[in-house]
N, C-alpha and C positions, 0 to 999 in steps of 0.2 A: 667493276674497278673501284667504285665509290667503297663500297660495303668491302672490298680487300683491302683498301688503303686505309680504313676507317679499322679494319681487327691490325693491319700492321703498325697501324699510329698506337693502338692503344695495349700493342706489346711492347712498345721504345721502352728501357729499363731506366728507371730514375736517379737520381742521381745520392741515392744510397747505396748502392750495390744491386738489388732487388726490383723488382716488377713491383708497379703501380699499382696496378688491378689484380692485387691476386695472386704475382706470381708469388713462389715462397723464395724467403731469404736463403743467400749462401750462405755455406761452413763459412765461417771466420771473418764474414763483415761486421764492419764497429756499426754498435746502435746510436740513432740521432739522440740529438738531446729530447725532443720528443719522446722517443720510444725508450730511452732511458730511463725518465721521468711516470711514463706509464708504467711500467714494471715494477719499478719502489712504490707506483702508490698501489697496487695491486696487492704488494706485500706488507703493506700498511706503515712504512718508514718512507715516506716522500716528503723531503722536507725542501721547495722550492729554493733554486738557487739563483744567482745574475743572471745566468741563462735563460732559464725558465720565464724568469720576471720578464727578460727583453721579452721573450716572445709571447708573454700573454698581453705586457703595454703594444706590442705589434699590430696582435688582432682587435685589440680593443680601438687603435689610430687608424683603425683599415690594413686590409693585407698588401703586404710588398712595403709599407713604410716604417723606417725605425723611431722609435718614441726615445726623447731626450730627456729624461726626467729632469727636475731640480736636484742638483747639487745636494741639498740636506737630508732628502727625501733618496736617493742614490746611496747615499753613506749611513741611512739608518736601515736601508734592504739590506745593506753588506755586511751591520753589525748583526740582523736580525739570523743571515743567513751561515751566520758562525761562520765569518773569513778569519783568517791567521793574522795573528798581532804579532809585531815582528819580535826580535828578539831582544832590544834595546829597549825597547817599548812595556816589556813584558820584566823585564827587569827593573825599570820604575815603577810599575805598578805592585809590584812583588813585596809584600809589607812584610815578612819572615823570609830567613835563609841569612847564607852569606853575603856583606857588601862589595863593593868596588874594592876595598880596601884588601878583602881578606883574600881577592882573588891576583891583586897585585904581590900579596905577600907570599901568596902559594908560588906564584909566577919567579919571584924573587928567591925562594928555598930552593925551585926544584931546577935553578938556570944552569947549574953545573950537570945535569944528564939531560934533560930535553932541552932542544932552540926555545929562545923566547918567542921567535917569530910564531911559532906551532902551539906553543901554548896559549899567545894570546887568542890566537885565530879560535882555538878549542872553545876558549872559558869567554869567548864572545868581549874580550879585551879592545881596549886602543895601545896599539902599542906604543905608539908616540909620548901617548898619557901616563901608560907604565913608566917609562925611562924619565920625565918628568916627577912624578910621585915618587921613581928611589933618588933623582935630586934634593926633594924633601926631607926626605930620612937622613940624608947625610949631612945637612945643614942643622948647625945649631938650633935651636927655639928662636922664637923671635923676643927678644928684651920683655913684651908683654906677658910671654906665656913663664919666661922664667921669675918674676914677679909675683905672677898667681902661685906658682909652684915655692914658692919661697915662705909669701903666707898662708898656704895652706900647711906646711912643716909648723910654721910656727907655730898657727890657731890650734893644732891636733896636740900639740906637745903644750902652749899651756892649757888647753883641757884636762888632758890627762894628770898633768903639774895639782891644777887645781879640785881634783879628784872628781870629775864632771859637774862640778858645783856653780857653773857660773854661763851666763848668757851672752846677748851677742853686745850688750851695753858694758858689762865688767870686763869681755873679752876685748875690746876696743881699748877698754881703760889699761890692761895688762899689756897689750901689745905697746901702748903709748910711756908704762915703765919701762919696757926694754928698749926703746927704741925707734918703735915701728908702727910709722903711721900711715892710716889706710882710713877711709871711709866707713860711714858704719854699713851700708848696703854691700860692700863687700863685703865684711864681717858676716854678715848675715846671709850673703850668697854662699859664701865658701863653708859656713857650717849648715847649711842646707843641703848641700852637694856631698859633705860627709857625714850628714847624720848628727851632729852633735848637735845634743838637747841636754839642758842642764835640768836640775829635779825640782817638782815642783811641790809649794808647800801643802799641807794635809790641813784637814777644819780645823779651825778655833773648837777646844772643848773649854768649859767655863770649870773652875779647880776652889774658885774664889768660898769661904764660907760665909757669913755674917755673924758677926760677932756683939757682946752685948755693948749698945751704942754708948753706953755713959762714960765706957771707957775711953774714948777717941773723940768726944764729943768739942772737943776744942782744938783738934786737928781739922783745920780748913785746905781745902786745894790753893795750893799757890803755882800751878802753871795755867793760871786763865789768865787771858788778856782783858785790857782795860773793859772791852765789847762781852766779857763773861763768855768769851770761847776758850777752848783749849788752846795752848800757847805751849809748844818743846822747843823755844829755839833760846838759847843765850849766846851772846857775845864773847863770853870768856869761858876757856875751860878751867871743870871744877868749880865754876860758881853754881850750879844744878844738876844734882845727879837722878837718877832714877833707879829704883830696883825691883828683882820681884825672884818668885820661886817655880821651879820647872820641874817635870819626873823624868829620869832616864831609866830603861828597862834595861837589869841585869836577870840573868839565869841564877843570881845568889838573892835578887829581892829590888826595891825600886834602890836607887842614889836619886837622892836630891841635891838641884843646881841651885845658890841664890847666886846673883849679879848685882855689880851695882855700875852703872852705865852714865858716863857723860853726857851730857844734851848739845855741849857745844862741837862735840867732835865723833860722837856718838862710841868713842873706845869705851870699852870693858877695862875700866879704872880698880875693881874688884871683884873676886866670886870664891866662893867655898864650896866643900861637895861633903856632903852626912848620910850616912846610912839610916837614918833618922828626921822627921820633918818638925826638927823643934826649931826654939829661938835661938840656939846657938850657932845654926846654920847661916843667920840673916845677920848674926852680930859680926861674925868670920869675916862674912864679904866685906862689913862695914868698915873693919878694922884694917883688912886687907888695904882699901882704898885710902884710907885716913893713914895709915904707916909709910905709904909709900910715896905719900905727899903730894896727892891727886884730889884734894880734897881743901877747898878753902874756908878762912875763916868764914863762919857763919852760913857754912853755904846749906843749900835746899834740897833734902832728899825727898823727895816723891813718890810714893807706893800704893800699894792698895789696902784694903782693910783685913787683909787674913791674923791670921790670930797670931801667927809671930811676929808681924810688924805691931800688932797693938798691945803686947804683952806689957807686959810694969816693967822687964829687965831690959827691951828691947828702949823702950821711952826714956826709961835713965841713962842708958849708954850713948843715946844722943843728948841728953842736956849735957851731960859728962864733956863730950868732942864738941862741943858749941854746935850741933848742925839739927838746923830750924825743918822741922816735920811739916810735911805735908804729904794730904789723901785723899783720894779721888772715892770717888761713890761705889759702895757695895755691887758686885759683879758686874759692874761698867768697865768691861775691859779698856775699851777707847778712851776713859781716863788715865791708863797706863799705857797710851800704845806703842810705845820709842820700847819698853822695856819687852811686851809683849813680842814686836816685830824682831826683836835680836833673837828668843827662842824658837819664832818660827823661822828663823833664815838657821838656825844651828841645828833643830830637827829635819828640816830640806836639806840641808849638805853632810850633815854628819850621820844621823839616826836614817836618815832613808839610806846612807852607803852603806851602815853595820850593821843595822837592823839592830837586834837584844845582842846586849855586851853580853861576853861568856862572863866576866868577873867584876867584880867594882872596881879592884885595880886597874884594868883594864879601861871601864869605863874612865876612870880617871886619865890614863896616859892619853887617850884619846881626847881629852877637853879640854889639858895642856896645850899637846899639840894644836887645836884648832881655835885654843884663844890666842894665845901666846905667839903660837908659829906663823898662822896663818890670818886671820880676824882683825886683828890690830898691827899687823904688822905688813904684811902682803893684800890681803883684799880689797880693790877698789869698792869706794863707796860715794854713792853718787852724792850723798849733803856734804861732802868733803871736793866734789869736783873731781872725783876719780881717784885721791888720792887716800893713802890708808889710813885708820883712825888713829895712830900714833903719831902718826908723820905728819898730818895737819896737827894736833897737837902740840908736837915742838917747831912747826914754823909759826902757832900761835901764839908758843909761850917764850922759846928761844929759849929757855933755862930749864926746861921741863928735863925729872929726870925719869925716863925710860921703865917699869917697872919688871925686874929680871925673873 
């Protein structure tokens, strides 16, 4: 009885379907997580799961008891063991595709043939949050955003007004002629956000010749101060001018620019254009400035040493006008540099927008325009305070007359 009771104890069927010792499994019983686990690793793809884990922390605590992991150590088996990250979840992490936004807007188009309810449910929506968001859309801006939108129109348009010649300092100053004032970090936010970059200037080449010294030898600099520094500033316009000479490239051959440039307001008082780099060029501008009654008694024109300023006809036609010579040191450009710094802000805005003039004519109409139209009449210019070099000039002078 012992030894029959002992083969019928060890036929009881377990509580898998199948016999303990041996017997074989039925058609259509589910396998444990055990024998689950052994067949994928037999097939070499067994990649342990919760499961599994409980019951190897099982045997390793003693059998029949469950093991409680740590919490941290729980949640890095679960990420280890590729559990599902929900679908909310999975949408924050999601750095490319469509946003919330663009699935409210789908939601919003397609509400006249599908429920919203069905669409939000699909595209893993909040509906609630839908119906809020087209609140949104249908309310005005808020006063701050229509604000930004207002100087952003502005800043683009005078950009383009000033043929993208200008920064986020002149652009302040321009907004402040029309009207409109803003900070300058916005200024500078809002043409960062669109892009606008004004042009920047190109190297100093040296043009300067030397010339034989005996002739100029009594020509001394008179814009140093007391300390023997450089000195461009004077109290009155047309008490000190400055000039010099520039090349613009045409497709017909160079034109030459002279200028002759105020120090106390820094306008283009005169200039002339030659297809030819003589003294006649540098007498033009001279006369230009002196006719137009931008030129005081006795005043002080300032130049460099190239050979049409120290010519014999160039030196008589100032004893002639009463205006007291003075010159700065052979290709020291920085003893010219008010005159210098006007042809590099006209080759940064003009010459990098056209490139080589087709014609001189051309070149011409162009120099018009941007002394005349734009330079001394519209340009902010920070030794002025913002204001343009004509326009500080006549609240200088109050009787200044305008040169047409």
């Amino acid at each position: 009885m012992r030894t029959h009771g002992s083969t019928l104890r060890g036929r009881v069927q377990a509580r898998g379907g199948g016999a303990r010792h041996g017997w074989p499994r039925r058609q259509g019983g589910r396998d444990r997580a055990g024998d689950s686990a052994a067949h994928a690793l037999g097939l070499g793809v067994y990649r342990p799961g919760p499961a599994g884990d409980r019951c190897d922390a099982a045997r390793d605590h003693g059998a029949g008891r469950r093991s409680h992991p740590p919490g941290r150590a729980a949640a890095n088996r679960r990420a280890g063991a590729g559990e599902r990250v929900s679908g909310k979840s999975l949408r924050l992490l999601r750095q490319k595709g469509p946003s919330v936004d663009d699935g409210y807007d789908l939601v919003a188009k397609e509400a006249g043939t599908y429920p919203v309810t069905m669409m939000c449910r699909v595209l893993e929506l909040n509906r609630a949050s839908y119906y809020r968001w087209k609140v949104r859309q249908m309310a005005p801006p808020p006063a701050r955003t229509q604000r930004h939108l207002q100087l952003t129109v502005a800043i683009v348009t005078q950009f383009a007004a000033a043929h993208e010649r200008v920064g986020r300092r002149p652009m302040r100053q321009l907004l402040a002629q029309n009207g409109i004032r803003c900070s300058p970090g916005v200024v500078h936010r809002i043409m960062a956000e669109q892009g606008l970059v004004a042009r920047r200037r190109r190297a100093w080449k040296r043009t300067t010749r030397r010339d034989p010294p005996a002739r100029t030898a009594h020509i001394t600099n008179q814009c140093l101060g007391i300390d023997g520094q450089r000195s461009f500033h004077s109290a009155r316009p047309g008490a000190v001018a400055v000039g010099d000479i520039t090349y613009l490239p045409t497709r017909e051959g160079w034109l030459y620019l002279a200028v002759v440039r105020d120090l106390a307001t820094r306008a283009v008082i005169g200039w002339a254009l030659r297809p030819t780099l003589h003294t006649v060029v540098v007498s033009a501008a001279l006369t230009m400035a002196h006719q137009h009654g931008h030129l005081r008694p006795a005043a002080i024109f300032h130049r460099d040493r190239g050979m049409q300023y120290t010519s014999h006809a160039f030196q008589a036609q100032c004893a002639g006008l009463g205006v007291i010579q003075s010159m700065g040191a052979t290709g020291v450009c920085w003893d010219n540099a008010v005159a210098e710094s006007f042809f590099a802000t006209l080759k940064c805005d003009l010459v990098a927008e056209v490139g080589t003039f087709a014609t001189r004519k051309d070149a011409r109409a162009w120099i018009v325009r941007y002394i005349e139209g734009w330079y001394n009449r519209r340009r902010p210019h920070t030794w002025n305070q913002g204001r343009p070099p004509l326009v500080a000039w006549h609240q200088l002078t109050q009787t200044a007359v305008l040169p047409s």
